[in-house]
C-alpha positions in Angstrom: 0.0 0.0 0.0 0.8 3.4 -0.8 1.6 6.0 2.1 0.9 9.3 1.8 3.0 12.0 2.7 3.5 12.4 6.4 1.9 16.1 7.8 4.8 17.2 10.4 4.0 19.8 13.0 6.6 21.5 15.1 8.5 19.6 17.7 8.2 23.0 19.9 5.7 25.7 20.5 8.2 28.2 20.7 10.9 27.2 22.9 8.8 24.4 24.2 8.7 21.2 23.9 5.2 19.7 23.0 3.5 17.8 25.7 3.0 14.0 24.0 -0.2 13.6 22.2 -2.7 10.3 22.5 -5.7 9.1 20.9 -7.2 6.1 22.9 -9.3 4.0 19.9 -11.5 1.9 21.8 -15.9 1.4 21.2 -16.1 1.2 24.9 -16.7 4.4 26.6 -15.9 3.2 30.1 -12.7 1.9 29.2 -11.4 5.1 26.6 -12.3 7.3 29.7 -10.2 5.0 32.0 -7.3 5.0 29.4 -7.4 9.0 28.7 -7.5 10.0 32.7 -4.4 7.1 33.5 -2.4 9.2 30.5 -3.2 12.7 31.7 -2.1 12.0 34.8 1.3 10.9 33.1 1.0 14.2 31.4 -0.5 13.4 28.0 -3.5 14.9 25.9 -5.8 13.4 25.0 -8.5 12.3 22.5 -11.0 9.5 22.0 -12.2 7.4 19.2 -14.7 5.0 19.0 -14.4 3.7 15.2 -11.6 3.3 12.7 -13.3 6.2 10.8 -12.9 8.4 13.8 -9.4 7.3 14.1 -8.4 8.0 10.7 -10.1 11.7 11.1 -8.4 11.9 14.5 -4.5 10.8 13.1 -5.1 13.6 10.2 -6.3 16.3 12.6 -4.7 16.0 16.2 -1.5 14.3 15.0 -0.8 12.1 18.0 2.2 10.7 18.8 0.5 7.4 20.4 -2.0 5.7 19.3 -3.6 3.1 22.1 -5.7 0.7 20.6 -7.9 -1.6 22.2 -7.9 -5.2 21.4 -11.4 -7.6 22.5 -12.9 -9.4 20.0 -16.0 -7.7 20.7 -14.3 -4.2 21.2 -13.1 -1.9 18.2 -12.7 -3.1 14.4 -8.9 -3.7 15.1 -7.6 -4.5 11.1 -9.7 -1.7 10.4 -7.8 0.6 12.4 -4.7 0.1 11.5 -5.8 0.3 7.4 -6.9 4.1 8.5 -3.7 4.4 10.3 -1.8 3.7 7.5 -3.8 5.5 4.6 -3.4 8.9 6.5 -0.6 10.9 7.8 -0.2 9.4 11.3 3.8 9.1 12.2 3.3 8.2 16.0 3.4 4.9 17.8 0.7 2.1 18.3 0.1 1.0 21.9 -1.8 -2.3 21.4 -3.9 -2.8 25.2 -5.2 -6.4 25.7 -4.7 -10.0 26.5 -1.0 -10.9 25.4 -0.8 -14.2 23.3 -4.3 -13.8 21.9 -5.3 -14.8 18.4 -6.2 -11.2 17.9 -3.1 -10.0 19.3 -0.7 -12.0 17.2 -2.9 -10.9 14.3 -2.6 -7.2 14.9 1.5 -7.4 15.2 1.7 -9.3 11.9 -1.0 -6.6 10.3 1.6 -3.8 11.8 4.4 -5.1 10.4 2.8 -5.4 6.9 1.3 -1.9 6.8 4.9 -0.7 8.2 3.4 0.9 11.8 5.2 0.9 14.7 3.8 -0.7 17.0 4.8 -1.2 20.7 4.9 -4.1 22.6 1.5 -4.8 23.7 0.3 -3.7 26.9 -0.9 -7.0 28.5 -4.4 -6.7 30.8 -4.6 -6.0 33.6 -2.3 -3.7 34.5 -1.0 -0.5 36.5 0.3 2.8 36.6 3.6 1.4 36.8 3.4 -0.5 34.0 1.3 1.9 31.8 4.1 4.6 32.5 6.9 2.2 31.5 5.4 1.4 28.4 5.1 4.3 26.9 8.3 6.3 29.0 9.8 6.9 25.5 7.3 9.0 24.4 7.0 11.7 28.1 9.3 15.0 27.7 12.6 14.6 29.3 11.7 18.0 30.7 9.4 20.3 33.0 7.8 23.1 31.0 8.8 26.2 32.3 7.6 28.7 34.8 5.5 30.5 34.0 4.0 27.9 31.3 1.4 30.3 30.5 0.1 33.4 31.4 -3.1 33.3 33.2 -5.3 35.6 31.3 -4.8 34.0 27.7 -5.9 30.7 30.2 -8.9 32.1 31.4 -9.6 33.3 28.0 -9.5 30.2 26.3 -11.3 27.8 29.3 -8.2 26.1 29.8 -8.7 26.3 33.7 -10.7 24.0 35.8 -10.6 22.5 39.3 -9.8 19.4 40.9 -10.5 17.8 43.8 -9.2 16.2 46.6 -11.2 14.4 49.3 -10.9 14.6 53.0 -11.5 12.1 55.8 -13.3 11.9 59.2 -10.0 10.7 60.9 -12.1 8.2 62.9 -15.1 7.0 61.3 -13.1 7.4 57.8 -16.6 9.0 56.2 -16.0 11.3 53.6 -15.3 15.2 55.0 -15.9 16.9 51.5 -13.2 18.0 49.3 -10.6 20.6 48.4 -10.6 22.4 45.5 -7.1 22.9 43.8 -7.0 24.9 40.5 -5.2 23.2 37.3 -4.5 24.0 33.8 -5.3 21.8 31.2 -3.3 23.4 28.5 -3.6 21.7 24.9 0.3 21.7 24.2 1.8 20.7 28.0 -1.8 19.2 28.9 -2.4 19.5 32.6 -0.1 22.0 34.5 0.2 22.5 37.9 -0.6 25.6 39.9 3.3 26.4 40.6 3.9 27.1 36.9 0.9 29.4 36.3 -0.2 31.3 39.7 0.1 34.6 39.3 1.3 37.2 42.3 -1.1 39.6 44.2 0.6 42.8 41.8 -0.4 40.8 38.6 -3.8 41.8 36.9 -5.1 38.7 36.6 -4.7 38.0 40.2 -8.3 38.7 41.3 -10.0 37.7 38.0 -8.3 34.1 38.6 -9.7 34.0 42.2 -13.1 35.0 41.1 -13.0 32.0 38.3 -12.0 29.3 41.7 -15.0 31.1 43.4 -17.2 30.8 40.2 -16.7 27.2 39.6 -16.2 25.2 42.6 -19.7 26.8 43.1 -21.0 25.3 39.8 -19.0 22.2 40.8 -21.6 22.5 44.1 -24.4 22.0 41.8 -23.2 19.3 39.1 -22.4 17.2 42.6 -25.6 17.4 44.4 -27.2 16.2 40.7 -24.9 13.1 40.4 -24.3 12.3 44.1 -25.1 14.2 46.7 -24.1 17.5 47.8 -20.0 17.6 49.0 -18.5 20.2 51.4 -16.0 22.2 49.1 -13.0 24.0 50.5 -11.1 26.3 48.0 -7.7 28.6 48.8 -7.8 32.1 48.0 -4.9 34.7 49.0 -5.5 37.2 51.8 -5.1 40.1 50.2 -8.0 39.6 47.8 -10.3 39.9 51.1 -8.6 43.5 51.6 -11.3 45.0 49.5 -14.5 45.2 50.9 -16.2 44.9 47.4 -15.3 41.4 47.0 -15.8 40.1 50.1 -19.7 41.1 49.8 -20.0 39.9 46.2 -18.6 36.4 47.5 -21.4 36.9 50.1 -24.0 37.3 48.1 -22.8 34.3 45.8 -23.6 31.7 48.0 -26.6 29.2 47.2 -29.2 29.5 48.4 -30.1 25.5 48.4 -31.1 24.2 51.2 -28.3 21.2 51.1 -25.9 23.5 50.6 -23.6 23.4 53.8 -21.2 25.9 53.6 -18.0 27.3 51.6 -14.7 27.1 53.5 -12.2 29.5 52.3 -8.6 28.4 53.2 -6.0 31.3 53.8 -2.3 30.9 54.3 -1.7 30.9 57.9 1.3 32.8 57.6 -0.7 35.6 55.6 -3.2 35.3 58.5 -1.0 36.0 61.1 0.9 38.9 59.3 -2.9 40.3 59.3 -4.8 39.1 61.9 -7.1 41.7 62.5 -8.6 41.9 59.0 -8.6 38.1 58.9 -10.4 38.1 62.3 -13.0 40.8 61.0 -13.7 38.9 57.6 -14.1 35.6 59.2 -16.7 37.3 61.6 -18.6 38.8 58.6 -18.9 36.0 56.5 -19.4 33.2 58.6 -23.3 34.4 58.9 -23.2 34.2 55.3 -22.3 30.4 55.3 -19.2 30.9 54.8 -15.6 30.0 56.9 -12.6 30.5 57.6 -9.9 27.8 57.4 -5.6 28.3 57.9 -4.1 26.6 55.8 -0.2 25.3 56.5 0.0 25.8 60.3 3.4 24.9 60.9 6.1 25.8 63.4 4.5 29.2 63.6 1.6 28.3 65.4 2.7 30.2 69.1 1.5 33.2 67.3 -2.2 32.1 67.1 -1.9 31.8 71.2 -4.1 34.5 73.3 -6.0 35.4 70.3 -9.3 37.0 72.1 -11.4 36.6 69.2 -10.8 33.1 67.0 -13.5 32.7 64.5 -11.5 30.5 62.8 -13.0 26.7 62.4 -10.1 25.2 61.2 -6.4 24.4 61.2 -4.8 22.5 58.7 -1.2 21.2 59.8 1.5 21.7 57.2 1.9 18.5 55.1 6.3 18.8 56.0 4.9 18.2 59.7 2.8 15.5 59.0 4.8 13.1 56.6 7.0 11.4 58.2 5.6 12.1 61.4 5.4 8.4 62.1 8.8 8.0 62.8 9.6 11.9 63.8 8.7 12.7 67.3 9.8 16.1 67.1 7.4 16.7 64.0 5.1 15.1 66.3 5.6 17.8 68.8 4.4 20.2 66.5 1.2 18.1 65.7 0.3 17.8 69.3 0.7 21.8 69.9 -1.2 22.5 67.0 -4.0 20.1 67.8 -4.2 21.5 71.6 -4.5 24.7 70.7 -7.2 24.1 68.1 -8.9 22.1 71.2 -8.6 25.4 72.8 -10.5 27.4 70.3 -13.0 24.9 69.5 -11.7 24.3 65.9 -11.3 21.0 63.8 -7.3 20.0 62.8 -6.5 18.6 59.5 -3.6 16.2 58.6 -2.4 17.8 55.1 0.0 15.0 52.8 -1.0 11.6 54.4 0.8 9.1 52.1 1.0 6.3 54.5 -0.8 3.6 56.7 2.0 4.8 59.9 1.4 8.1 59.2 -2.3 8.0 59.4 -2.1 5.9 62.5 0.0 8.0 64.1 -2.7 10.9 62.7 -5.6 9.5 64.4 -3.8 8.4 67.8 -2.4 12.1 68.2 -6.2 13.3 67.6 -6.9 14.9 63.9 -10.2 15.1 63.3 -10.0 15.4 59.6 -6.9 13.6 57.2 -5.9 14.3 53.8 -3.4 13.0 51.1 -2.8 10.6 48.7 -3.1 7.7 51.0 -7.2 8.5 50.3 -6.6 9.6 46.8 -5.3 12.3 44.6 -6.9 15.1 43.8 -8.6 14.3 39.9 -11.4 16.4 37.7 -14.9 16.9 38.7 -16.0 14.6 36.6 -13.3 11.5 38.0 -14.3 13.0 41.5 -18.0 12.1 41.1 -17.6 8.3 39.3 -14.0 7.4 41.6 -14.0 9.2 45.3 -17.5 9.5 45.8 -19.0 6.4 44.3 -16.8 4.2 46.4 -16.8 3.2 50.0 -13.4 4.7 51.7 -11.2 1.1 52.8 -9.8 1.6 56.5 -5.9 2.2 55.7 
């Protein structure tokens, strides 16, 4: 068979290399949705197909660099495939994802070779992260993007932001706690960038817009949960000095739903920014606490004697600083630190929560020093809205 001419795009968008491009080609939605969120965690984007004709349009169009292909003998038209893999422009690589040895297997390898794809060694089923990442390790970018990988208002302008979240635990009963909101950028050449490489600074003047879009959507977020689960109690983190004008502290006020499961926003603030301004934290968490909203600090660490004596502490909770809490198994002097924090939340009637839990010793050692709340990856990563509703909150959580 003829090939036609291979369509190149750039290796770089502008000094930067391209984030790694997949199509997962699969007629099962449950399992291209599975395959996509495992490879944009590993950092790739992403597209689906569900026929060899919406493969072939997908090679010509998106250009990916991987193609993963599903192989079940009732799944996707797999000789098929390949033929529209080979008739258009597609210069990538073939993942194929199924049972090793098969008929169907062997026949797709041999198929390969004829139409000259390369093809990868197949991913056998089942199998995990590990694995997946190993598999396709030659095609991630030996580098970081930079910092900033973007700047914030061309994001906001083109709906490349959106929130994930991570759920929190009733140290005890190990119920769910709700969830914190952590802002992400899904951008279409690096695919899904973390906050570190996009944040802007308080003197940047995107600053407040970009705290107003958090605000804006963890509240939609509200909504789309209580339709498909139930309703969730949603933390977000916004910077002190956005509550330094007035204005925007009574238009978050008046944004609050008015539904009658809704239970409250909690807004975490850096508790080093809180101390440095404790008197307008103090008079902001005392205005908008009878709007159903509160207060939480977020990172208490070894500065916590400054939050001693406080005459007014509308504060409901303290988070402890994740550096104080891993490892804290096998640290006593990061237990300490726990122990202080958690007395003086006693002290002021607020809830403590165990930020970066990765491990079964360190949530032990979590609940016996008397957390009420934990959170980490130990209870799962923090994942899209969507993920959050089918993965965290569908689930019973295990006992560590």
């Amino acid at each position: 068979m003829e090939r036609l001419a291979k369509a190149t795009r750039p290796a770089a968008f502008g000094r930067r290399k391209l984030t790694p491009r997949a199509c997962i080609a699969d007629n099962k939605r449950h399992i291209r949705t599975f395959l996509s969120e495992a490879l944009e965690e590993l950092g790739f984007v992403t597209f689906e197909c569900g026929s060899p004709a919406d493969l072939g349009r997908c090679a010509g169009t998106e250009m990916p660099d991987l193609v993963v292909l599903g192989l079940a003998s009732d799944g996707i038209d797999a000789g098929a495939a390949l033929d529209a893999l080979a008739a258009g422009p597609f210069d990538g690589r073939i993942l194929p994802v199924g049972l090793g040895g098969s008929v169907l297997a062997t026949a797709v390898c041999q198929l390969a070779g004829e139409l000259e794809l390369p093809l990868l060694p197949i991913l056998a089923t089942p199998f995990g992260a590990d694995t997946l990442r190993h598999s396709v390790a030659a095609l991630l970018p030996a580098e970081a993007p930079p910092s900033p990988a973007v700047d914030v208002a061309e994001a906001l302008k083109a709906g490349w932001l959106e929130l994930w979240y991570q759920q929190k635990v009733d140290a005890r009963s190990l119920t769910s706690r709700g969830a914190e909101a952590l802002i992400r950028m899904r951008h279409p050449a690096w695919g899904v960038v973390p906050p570190a490489r996009f944040i802007p600074d308080e003197n940047d003047r995107s600053f407040r817009e970009l705290s107003e879009f958090v605000i804006g959507r963890a509240l939609a977020d509200w909504r789309y949960f209580i339709e498909r689960h139930g309703p969730v109690d949603i933390s977000i983190n916004l910077p002190m000095a956005l509550l330094e004008d007035r204005h925007v502290v009574r238009e978050l006020c008046a944004s609050m739903p008015q539904h009658p499961a809704f239970g409250g926003l909690v807004i975490e603030l850096k508790s080093a920014e809180v101390i440095a301004n404790i008197d307008l934290a103090v008079e902001v968490a005392r205005e908008v606490r009878f709007h159903n909203i509160a207060i939480s600090l977020d990172d208490v660490g070894a500065e916590w004697p400054a939050l001693m004596g406080c005459d007014r502490f509308p504060f409901v909770e303290l988070k402890v600083d994740r550096q104080f809490v891993a490892g804290c198994a096998d640290d006593r002097l990061k237990r300490t630190v726990c122990r202080g924090i958690i007395a003086l939340a006693e002290g002021y009637g607020a809830r403590t929560v165990a930020e970066g839990v990765e491990t079964r010793a360190d949530f032990r050692a979590a609940h016996d020093m008397g957390f009420d709340v934990a959170q980490g990856y130990l209870f799962g990563k923090a994942m899209s809205a969507k993920k959050f509703v089918r993965a965290a909150l569908a689930r019973p959580i295990l006992a560590p």
